[in-house]
C-alpha positions in Angstrom: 45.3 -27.4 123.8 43.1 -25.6 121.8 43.6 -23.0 119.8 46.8 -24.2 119.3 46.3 -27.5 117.9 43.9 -29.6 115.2 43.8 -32.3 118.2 43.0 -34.7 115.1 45.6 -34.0 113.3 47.5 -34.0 116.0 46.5 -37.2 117.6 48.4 -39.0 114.1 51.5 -38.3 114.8 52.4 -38.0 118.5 52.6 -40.4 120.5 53.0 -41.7 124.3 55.1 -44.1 125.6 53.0 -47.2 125.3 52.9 -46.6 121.7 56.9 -46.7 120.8 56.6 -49.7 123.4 54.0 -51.7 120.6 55.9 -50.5 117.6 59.0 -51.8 118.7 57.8 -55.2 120.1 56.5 -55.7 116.7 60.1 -55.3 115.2 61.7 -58.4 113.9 65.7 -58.7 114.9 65.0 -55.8 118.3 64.8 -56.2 121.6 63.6 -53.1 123.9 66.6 -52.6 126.5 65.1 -49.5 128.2 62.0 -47.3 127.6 61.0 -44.5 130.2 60.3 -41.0 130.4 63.2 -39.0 131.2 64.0 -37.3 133.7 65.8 -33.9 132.3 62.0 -33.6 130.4 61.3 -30.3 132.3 65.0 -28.7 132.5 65.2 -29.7 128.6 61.9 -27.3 128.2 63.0 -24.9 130.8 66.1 -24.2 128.7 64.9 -24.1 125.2 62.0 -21.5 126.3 65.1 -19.6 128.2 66.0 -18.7 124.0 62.8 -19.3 122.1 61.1 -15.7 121.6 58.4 -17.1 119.6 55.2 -16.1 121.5 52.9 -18.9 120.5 55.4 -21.3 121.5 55.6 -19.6 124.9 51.7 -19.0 125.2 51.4 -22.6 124.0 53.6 -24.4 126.1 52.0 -22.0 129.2 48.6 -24.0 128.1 49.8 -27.1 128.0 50.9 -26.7 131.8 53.2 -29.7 132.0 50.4 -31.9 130.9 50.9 -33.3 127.5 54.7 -32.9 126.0 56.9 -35.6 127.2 60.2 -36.5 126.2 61.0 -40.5 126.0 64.1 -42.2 125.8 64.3 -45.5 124.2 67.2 -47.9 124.1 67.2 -50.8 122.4 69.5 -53.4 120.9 69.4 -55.5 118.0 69.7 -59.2 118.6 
């Protein structure tokens, strides 16, 4: 993903799936219901580039080639 991103800086604040799935095991009072990736990931992208006109988010996104942005959903309930 270079030149786009300081993959260090980066690496601190996103995060994959198995991540969220530590967190909230660790949290006292919630119980993970649901965690996946969702499905409408790549129609949720498709649309928002249908408006964004920013080219580095367009040549950026073209680099990443479906590779690295996810979108999770997480449902959980509090017991």
């Amino acid at each position: 993903m270079q030149p786009f991103w300081d993959v260090p800086e980066v690496a601190k604040t996103v995060r994959g799936i198995e991540w969220w799935k530590v967190l909230f095991n660790k949290a006292e009072g919630i119980e993970i219901a649901n965690i996946n990736e969702m499905a409408c990931h790549d129609i949720a992208w498709e649309e928002y580039l249908a408006v964004e006109d920013d080219k580095w988010v367009q040549d950026m996104v073209k680099a990443e080639d479906g590779k690295y942005f996810n979108t999770i959903q997480l449902i959980a309930k509090v017991i």
